[in-house]
C-alpha angles and dihedrals in degrees: 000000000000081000105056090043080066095049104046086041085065099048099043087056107142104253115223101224099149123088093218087060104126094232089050092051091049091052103037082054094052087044100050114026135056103214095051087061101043092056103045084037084229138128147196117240123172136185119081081233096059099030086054083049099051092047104072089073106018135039127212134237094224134009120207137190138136096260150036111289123244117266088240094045111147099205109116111210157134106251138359122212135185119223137187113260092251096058090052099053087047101055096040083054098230139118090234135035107137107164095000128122144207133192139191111254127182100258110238112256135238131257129237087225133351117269120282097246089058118135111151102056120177122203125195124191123176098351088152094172116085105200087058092049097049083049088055103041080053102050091043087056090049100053090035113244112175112230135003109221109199117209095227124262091353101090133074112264108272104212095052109128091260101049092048086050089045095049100038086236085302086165084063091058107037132034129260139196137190123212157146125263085257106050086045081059103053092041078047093050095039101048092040097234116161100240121226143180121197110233134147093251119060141057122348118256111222149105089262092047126058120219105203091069106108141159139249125229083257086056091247112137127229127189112228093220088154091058103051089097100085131351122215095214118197131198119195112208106205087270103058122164090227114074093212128008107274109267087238098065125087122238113237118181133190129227108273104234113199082315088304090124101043114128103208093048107026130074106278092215086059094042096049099032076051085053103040085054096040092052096039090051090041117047110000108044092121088065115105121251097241138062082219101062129063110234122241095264098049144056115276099237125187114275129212081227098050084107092067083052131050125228088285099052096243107138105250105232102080097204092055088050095048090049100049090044085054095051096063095161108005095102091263114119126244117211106223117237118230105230110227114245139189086239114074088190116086109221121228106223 
């Protein structure tokens, strides 16, 4: 008997099927508007995969599907609610979404500056289309860049449903920050990163070109060698905040391939994902995977983020550690492990 109360308990769940209904306006507010999220620090995300993804470190406030969970079911949460069809797919924003789910999660929050071991910064600045800056946030993961830096109030919101669905929830996963012209340039000057800007006029970039040959007012060149260590890379979307790259900031060009990488005509998610790969291979492959951990050549310093990772730089939740060793290659990123060593000194090469 106690087991087919459970049972019928399950089947006879109120179904939300009204769009006045309180929780569908909630949703439908936090999917589709900026300030509603901002201000509950919450966020839509859709999709069971991503959803299972996301729950081996974060749990949700709801949890919503069109039908009962399994008992199984790994998703940790608040509340759990059943919807018609019609509302999911409304909310989720998407044609078809038969026997799918979504749920509200706390968005990540930004730093006040990126960690102290970051060496691969990227900087965006006026990407206005969603769908493109989920595609970079996701590439930059994937190739694991180390921090995203925002120019404020010039880029498309990232945690709009489709650059959450774009980026695979990439924000989650790697850490952000939002700042002036100003405040990028100290972190810039202080951490010693070449800075860099992609345009469709400067130096090459390519296994056979270096990019950290540049010239002086008076045309002689001079060969950063003190700033190989890192690069603070930044990618203008057609309504960037800055009128004109910083003069500070070296021009970098890809080959133009049959017109594919041209700025002004291609799709900016494919030319920057094509930059973010071609600069990492090339010329940074000795820096470590992770913005945790220092790389080889330089000093380990203390991170923001050293209480998601223990003294020997492992992430601390087994399962997520496992996970990410096991996707090599499958855009999902893999935290290095320090080796330990007899020697407690790291030595600068």
């Amino acid at each position: 008997k106690p087991v087919v109360v459970v049972l019928s308990s399950m089947a006879s769940r109120r179904v939300i099927k009204s769009f006045s209904d309180p929780l569908v306006s909630e949703l439908l507010g936090l999917a589709n508007e900026s300030a509603r999220r901002v201000e509950s620090k919450l966020c839509v995300v859709s999709g069971r995969k991503l959803l299972h993804e996301l729950a081996e470190n974060y749990s949700f406030k709801e949890v919503v599907s069109d039908r009962p969970l399994p008992p199984m079911c790994p998703l940790r949460y608040e509340s759990h609610h059943v919807v018609s069809d019609k509302i999911l797919r409304r909310v989720a924003n998407m044609r078809s979404y038969q026997h799918n789910m979504l749920g509200t999660i706390r968005m990540p929050q930004p730093l006040e500056r990126p960690p102290d071991t970051a060496k691969l910064l990227l900087i965006l600045d006026g990407v206005v289309d969603a769908g493109q800056l989920g595609t970079i946030l996701r590439s930059a993961f994937a190739l694991k860049w180390h921090s995203i830096w925002f120019m404020p109030r010039t880029n498309a919101d990232p945690f709009d449903h489709k650059a959450i669905r774009a980026s695979q929830a990439a924000l989650w996963h790697m850490p952000f920050t939002y700042g002036k012209l100003d405040k990028l340039e100290r972190f810039i000057e202080e951490s010693s990163l070449f800075p860099a800007v992609l345009d469709t006029k400067g130096a090459l970039i390519g296994a056979d070109s270096s990019i950290f040959t540049t010239g002086d007012d008076k045309g002689r060149e001079a060969d950063n060698i003190e700033r190989r260590e890192g690069i603070a890379l930044l990618i203008r979307g057609p309504h960037a905040g800055l009128a004109t790259p910083p003069r500070s900031f070296n021009r970098l060009r890809l080959e133009d391939a049959g017109g594919r990488m041209n700025l002004a005509e291609a799709d900016l998610g494919m030319v920057a994902s094509v930059a973010l790969h071609e600069i990492k291979n090339n010329y940074f492959q000795h820096v470590s995977a992770s913005p945790f951990i220092a790389s080889p050549e330089a000093p380990r310093e203390g991170s923001k983020y050293a209480h998601h990772f223990d003294s020997r730089g492992r992430a601390r939740n087994r399962r997520v550690l496992e996970r990410q060793s096991r996707s090599r290659g499958t855009g999902q990123a893999k935290y290095e492990r320090l080796q330990p060593t007899r020697a407690t000194k790291h030595v600068s090469v």
